[in-house]
SEFI-930822 format. One record per residue: x, y, z of N, C-alpha, C, O in turn; residue in one letter; residue number from 1. Coordinates in pm, whole numbers. Example, Ala and Ser with C-alpha at 12.3 -4.5 7.8 and 13.67 -1.06 7.14 Angstrom:
REM residues 2
<atom n_X="1319" n_Y="-569" n_Z="780" ca_X="1230" ca_Y="-450" ca_Z="780" c_X="1320" c_Y="-330" c_Z="780" o_X="1424" o_Y="-332" o_Z="846" r="a" k="1"/>
<atom n_X="1285" n_Y="-225" n_Z="708" ca_X="1367" ca_Y="-106" ca_Z="714" c_X="1290" c_Y="3" c_Z="787" o_X="1341" o_Y="114" o_Z="804" r="s" k="2"/>
//
This chain:
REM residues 87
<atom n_X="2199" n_Y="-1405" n_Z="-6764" ca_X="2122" ca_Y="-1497" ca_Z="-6683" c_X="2220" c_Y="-1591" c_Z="-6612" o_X="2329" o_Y="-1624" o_Z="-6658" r="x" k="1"/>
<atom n_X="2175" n_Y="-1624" n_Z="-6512" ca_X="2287" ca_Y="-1695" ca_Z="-6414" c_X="2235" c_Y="-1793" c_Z="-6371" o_X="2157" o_Y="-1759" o_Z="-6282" r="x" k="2"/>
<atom n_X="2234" n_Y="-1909" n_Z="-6386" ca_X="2165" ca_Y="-2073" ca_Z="-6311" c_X="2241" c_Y="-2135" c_Z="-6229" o_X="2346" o_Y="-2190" o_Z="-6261" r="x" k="3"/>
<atom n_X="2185" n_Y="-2130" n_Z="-6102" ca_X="2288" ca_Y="-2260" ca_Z="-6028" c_X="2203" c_Y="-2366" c_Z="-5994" o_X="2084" o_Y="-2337" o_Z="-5988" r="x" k="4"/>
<atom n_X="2240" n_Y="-2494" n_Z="-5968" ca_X="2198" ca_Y="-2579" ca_Z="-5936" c_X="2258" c_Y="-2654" c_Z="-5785" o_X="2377" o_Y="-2666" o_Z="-5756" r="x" k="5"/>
<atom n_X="2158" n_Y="-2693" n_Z="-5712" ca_X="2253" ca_Y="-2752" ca_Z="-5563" c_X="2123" c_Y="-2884" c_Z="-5577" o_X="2016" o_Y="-2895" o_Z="-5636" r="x" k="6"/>
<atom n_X="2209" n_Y="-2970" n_Z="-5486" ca_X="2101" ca_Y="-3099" ca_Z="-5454" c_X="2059" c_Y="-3116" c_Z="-5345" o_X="2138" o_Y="-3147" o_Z="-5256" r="x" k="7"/>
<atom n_X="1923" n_Y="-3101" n_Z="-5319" ca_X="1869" ca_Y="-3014" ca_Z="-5158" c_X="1743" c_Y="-3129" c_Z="-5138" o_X="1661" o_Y="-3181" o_Z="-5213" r="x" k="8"/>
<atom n_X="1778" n_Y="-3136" n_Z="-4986" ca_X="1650" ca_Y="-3255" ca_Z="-4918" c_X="1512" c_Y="-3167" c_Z="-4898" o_X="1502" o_Y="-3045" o_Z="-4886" r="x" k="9"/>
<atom n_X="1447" n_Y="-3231" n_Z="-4898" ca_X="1346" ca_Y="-3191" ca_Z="-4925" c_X="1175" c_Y="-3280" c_Z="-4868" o_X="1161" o_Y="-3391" o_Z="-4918" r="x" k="10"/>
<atom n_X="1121" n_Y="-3258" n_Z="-4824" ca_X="978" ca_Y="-3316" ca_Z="-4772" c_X="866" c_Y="-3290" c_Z="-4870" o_X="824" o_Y="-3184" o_Z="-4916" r="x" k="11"/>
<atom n_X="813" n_Y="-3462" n_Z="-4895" ca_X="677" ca_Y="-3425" ca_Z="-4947" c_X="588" c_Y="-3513" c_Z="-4910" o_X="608" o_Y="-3557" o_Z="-4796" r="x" k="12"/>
<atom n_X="471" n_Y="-3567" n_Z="-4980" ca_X="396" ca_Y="-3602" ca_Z="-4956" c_X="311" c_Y="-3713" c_Z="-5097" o_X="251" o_Y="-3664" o_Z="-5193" r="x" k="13"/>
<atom n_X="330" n_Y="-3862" n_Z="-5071" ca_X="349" ca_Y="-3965" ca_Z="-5180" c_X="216" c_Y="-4050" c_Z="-5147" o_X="191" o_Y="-4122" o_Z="-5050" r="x" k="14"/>
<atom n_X="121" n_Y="-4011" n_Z="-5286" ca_X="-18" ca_Y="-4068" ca_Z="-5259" c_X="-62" c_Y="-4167" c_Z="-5399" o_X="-44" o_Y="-4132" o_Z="-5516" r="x" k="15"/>
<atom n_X="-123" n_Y="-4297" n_Z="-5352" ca_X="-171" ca_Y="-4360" ca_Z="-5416" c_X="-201" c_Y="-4501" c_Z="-5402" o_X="-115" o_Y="-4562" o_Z="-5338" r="x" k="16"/>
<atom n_X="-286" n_Y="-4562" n_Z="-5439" ca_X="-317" ca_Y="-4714" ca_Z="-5444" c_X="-387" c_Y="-4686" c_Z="-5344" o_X="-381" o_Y="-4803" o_Z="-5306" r="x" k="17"/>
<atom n_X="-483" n_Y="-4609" n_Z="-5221" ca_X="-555" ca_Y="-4589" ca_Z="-5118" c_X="-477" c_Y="-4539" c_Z="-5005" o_X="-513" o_Y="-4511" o_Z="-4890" r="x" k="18"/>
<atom n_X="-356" n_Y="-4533" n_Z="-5066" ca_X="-208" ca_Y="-4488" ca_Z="-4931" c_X="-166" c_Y="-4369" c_Z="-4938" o_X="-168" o_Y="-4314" o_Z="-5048" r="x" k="19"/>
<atom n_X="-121" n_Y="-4304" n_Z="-4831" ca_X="-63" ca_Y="-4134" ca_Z="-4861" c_X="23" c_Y="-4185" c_Z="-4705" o_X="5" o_Y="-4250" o_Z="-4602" r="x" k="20"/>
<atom n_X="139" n_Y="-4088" n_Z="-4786" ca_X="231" ca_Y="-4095" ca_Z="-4625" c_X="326" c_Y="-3985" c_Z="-4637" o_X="368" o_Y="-3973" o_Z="-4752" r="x" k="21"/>
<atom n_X="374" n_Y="-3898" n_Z="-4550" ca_X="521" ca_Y="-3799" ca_Z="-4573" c_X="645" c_Y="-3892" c_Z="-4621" o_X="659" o_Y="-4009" o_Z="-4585" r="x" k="22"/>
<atom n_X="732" n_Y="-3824" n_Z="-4705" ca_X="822" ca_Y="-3883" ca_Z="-4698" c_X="957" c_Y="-3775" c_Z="-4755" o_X="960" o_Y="-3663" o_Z="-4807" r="x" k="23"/>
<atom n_X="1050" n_Y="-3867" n_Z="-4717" ca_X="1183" ca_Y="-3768" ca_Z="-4791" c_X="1246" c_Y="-3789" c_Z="-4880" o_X="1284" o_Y="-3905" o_Z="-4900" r="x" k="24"/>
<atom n_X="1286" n_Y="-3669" n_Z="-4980" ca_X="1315" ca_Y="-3676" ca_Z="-5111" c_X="1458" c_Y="-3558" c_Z="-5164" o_X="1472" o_Y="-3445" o_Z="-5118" r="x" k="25"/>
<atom n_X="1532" n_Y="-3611" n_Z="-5247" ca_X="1622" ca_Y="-3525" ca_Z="-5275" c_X="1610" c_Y="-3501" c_Z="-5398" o_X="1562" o_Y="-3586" o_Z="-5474" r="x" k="26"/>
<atom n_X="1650" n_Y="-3385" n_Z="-5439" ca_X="1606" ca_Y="-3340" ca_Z="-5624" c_X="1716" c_Y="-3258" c_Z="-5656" o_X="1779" o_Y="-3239" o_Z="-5551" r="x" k="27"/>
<atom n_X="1757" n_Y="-3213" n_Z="-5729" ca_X="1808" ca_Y="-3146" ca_Z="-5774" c_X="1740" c_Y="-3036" c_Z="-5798" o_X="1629" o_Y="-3063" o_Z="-5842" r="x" k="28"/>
<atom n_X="1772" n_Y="-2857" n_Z="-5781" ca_X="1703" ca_Y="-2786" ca_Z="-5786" c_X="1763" c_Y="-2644" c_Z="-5872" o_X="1864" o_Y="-2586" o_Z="-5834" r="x" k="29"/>
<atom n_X="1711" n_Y="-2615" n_Z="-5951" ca_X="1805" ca_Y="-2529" ca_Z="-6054" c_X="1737" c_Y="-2417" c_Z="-6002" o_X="1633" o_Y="-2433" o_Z="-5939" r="x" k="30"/>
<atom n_X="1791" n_Y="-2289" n_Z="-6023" ca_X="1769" ca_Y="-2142" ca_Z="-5986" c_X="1786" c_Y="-2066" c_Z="-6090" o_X="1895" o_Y="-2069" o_Z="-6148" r="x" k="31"/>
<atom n_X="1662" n_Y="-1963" n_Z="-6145" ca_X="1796" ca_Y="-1865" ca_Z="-6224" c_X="1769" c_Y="-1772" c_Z="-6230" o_X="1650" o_Y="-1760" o_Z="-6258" r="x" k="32"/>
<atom n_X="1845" n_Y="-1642" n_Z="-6211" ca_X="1823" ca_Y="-1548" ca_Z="-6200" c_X="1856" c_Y="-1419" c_Z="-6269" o_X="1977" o_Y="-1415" o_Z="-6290" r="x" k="33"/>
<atom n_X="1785" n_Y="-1300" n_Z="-6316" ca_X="1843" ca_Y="-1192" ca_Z="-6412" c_X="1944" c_Y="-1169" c_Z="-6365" o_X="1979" o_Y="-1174" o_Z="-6248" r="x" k="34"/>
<atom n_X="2032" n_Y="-1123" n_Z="-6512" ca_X="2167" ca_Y="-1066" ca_Z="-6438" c_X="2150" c_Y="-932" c_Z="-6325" o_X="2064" o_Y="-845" o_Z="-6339" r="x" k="35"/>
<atom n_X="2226" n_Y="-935" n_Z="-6239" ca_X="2261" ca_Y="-846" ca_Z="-6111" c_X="2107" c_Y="-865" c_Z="-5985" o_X="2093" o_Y="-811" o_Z="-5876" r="x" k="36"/>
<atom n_X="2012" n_Y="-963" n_Z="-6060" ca_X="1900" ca_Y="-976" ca_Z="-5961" c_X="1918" c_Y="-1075" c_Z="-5863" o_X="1943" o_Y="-1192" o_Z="-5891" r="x" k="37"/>
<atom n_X="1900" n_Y="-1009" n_Z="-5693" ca_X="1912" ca_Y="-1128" ca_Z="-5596" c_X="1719" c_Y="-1201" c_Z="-5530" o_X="1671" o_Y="-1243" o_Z="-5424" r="x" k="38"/>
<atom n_X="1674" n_Y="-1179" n_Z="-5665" ca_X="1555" ca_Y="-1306" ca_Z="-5617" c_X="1554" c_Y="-1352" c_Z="-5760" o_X="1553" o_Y="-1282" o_Z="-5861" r="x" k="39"/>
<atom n_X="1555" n_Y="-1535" n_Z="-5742" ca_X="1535" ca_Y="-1578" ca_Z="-5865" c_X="1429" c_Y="-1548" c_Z="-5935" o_X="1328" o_Y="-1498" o_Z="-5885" r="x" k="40"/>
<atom n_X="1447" n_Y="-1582" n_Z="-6083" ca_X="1327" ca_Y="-1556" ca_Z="-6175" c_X="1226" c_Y="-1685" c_Z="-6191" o_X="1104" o_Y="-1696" o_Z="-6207" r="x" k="41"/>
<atom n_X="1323" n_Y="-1768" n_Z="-6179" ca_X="1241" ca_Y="-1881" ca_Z="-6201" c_X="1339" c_Y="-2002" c_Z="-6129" o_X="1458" o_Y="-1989" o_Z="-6101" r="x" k="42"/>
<atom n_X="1248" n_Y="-2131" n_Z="-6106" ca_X="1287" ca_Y="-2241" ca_Z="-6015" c_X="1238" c_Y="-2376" c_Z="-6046" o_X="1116" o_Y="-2395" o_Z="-6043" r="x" k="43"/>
<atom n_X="1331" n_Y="-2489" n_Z="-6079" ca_X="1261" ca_Y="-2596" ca_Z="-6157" c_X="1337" c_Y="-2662" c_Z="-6062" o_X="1419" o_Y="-2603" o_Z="-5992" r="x" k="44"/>
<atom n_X="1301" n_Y="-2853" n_Z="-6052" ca_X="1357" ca_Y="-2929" ca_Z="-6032" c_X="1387" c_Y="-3072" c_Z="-6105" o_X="1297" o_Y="-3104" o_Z="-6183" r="x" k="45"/>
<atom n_X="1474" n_Y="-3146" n_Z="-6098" ca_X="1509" ca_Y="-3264" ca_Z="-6186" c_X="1545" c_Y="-3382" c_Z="-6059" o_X="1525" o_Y="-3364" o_Z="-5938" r="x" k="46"/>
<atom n_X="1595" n_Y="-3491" n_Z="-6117" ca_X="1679" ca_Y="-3584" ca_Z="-6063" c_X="1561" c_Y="-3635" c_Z="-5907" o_X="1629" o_Y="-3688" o_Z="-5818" r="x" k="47"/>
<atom n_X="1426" n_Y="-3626" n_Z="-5876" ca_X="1404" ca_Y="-3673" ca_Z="-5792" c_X="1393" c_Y="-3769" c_Z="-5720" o_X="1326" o_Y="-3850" o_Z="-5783" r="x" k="48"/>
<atom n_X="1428" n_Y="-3825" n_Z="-5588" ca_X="1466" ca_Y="-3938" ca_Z="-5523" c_X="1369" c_Y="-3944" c_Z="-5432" o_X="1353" o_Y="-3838" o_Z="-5371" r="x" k="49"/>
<atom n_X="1285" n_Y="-4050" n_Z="-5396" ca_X="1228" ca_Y="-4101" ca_Z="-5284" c_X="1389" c_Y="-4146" c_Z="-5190" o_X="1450" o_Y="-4247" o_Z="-5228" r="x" k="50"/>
<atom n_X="1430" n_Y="-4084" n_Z="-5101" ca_X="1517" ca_Y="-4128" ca_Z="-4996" c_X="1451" c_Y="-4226" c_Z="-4904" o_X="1538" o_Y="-4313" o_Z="-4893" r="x" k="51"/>
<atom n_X="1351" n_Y="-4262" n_Z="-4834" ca_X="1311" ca_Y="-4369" ca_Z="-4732" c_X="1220" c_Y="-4444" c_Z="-4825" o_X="1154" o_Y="-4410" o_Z="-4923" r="x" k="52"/>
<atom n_X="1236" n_Y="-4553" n_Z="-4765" ca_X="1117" ca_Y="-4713" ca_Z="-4795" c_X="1000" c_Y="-4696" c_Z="-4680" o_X="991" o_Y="-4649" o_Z="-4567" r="x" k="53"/>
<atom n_X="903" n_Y="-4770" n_Z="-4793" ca_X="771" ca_Y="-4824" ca_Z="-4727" c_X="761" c_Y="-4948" c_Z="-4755" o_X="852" o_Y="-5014" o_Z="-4805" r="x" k="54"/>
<atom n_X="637" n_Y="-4994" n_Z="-4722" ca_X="577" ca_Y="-5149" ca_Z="-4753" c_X="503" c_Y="-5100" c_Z="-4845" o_X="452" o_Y="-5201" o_Z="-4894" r="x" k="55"/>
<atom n_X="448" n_Y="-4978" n_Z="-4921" ca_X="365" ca_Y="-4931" ca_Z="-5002" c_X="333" c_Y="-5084" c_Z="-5145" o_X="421" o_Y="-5149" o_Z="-5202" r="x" k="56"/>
<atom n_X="229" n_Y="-5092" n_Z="-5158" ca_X="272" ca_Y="-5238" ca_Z="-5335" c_X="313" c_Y="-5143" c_Z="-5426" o_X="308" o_Y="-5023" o_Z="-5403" r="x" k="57"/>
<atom n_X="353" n_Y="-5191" n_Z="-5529" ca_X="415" ca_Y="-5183" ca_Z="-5652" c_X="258" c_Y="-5091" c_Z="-5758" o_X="162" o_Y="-5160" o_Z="-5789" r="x" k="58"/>
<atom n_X="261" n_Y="-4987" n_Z="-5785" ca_X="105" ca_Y="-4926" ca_Z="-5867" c_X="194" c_Y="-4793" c_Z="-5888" o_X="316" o_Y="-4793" o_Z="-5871" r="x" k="59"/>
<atom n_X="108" n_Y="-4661" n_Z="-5934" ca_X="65" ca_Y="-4548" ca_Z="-6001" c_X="64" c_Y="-4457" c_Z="-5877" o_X="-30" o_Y="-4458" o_Z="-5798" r="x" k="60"/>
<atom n_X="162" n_Y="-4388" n_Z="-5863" ca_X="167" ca_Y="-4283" ca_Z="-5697" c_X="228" c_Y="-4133" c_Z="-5759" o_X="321" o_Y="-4111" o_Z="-5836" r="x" k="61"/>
<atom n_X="135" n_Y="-4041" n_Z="-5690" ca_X="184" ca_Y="-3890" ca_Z="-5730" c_X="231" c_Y="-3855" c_Z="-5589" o_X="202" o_Y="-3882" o_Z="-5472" r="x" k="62"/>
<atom n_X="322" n_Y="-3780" n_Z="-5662" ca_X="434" ca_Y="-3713" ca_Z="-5532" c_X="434" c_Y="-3553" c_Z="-5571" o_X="455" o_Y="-3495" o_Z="-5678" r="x" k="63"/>
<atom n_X="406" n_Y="-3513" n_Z="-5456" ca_X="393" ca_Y="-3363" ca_Z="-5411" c_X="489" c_Y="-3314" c_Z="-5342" o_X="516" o_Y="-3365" o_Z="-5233" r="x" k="64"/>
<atom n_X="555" n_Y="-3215" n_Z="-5386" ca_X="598" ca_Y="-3142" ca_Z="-5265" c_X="640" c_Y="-2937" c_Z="-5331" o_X="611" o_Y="-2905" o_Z="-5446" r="x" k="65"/>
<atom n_X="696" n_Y="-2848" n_Z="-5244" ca_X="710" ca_Y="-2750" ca_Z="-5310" c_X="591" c_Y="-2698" c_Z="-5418" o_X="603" o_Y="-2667" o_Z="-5537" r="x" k="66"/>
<atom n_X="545" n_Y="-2698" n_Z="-5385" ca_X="390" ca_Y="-2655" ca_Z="-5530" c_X="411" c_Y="-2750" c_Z="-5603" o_X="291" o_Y="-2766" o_Z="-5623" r="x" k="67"/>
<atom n_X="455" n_Y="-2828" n_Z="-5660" ca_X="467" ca_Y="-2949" ca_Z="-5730" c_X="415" c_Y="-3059" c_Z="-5728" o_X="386" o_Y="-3129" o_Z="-5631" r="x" k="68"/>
<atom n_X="398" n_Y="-3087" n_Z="-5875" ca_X="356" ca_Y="-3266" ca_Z="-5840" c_X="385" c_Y="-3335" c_Z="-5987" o_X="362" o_Y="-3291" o_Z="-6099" r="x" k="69"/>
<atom n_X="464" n_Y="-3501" n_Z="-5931" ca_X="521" ca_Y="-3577" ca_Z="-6060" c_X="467" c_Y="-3698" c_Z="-6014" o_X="445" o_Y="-3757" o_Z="-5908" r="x" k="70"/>
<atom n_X="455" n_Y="-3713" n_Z="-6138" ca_X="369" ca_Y="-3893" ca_Z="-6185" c_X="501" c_Y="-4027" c_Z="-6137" o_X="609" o_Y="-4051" o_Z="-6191" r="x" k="71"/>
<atom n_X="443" n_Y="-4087" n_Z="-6030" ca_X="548" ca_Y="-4242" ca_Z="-6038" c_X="467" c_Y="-4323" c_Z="-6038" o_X="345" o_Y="-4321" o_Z="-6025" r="x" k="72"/>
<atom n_X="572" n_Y="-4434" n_Z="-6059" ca_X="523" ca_Y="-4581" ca_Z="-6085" c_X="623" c_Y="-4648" c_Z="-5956" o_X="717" o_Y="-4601" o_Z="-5891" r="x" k="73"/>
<atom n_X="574" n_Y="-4736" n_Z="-5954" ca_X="633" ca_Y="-4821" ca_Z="-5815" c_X="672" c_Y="-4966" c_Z="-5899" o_X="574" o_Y="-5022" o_Z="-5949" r="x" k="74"/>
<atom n_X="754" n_Y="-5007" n_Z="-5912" ca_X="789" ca_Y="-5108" ca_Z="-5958" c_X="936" c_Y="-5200" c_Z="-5920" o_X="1054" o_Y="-5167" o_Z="-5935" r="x" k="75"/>
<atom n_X="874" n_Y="-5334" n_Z="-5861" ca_X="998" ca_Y="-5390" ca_Z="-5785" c_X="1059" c_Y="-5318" c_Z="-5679" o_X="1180" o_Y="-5318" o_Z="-5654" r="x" k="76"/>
<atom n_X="941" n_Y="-5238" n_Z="-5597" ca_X="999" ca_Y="-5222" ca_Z="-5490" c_X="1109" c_Y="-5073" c_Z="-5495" o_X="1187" o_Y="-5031" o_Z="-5410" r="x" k="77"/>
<atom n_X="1077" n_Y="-5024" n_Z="-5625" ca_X="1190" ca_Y="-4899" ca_Z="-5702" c_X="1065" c_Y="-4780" c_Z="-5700" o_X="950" o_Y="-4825" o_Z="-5706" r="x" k="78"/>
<atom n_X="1079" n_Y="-4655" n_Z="-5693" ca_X="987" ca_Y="-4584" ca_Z="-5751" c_X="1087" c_Y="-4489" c_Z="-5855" o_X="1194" o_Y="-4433" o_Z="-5832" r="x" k="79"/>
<atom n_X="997" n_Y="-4497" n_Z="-5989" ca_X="1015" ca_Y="-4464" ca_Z="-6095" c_X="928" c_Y="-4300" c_Z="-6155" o_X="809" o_Y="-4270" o_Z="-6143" r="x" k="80"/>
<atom n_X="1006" n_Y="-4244" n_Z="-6199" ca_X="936" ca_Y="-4137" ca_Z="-6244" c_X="864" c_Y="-4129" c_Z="-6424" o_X="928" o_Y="-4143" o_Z="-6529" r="x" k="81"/>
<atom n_X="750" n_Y="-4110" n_Z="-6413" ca_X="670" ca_Y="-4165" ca_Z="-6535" c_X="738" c_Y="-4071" c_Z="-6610" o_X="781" o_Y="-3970" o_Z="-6555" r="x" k="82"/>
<atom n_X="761" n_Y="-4097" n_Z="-6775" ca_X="787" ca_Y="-4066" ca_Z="-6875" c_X="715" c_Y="-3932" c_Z="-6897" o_X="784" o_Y="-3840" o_Z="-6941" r="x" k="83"/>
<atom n_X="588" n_Y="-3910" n_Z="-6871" ca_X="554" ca_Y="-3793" ca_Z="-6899" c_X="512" c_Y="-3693" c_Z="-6773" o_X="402" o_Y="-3645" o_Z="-6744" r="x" k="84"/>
<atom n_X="626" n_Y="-3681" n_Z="-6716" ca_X="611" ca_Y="-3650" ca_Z="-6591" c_X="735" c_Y="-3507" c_Z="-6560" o_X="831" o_Y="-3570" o_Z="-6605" r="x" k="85"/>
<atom n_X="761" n_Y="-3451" n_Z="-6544" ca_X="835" ca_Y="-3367" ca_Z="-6500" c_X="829" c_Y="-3328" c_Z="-6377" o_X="729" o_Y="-3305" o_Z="-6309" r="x" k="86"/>
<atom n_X="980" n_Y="-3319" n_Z="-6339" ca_X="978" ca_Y="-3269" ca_Z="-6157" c_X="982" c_Y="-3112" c_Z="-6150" o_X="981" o_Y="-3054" o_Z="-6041" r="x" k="87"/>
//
């Protein structure tokens, strides 16, 4: 089995408190694939970043993107990825 990982920009879509807006995000994105196979088997991501600011308040916002979706918290103006949340 062979895993690589690259850190790739990425577009999604960040909804909550009555607000939804596009935005851009960088994650880390792991790959992995059977030995001698050139389509991965499987595809996860970690490390996700809201890259741009809003005026959005500080609450409970799910972020989508790639078939995906992870639980944040907005706090001080930071967005945080909830504890039981996986990217």
């Amino acid at each position: 089995m062979t895993v690589t990982k690259e850190n790739i920009p990425l577009q999604g879509t960040l909804k909550g408190e009555g607000r939804e807006r596009t935005c851009r995000l960088k994650a880390l994105r792991h790959t992995m694939y059977a030995d001698e196979c050139s389509h991965p088997t499987c595809c996860s991501y970690s490390r996700c970043v809201i890259e741009d600011s809003d005026d959005f308040p500080d609450g409970e916002y799910e972020l989508q993107f790639d078939d995906r979706k992870i639980f944040l918290s907005k706090r001080s103006g930071q967005y945080l990825q909830r504890l039981n949340s996986s990217c």
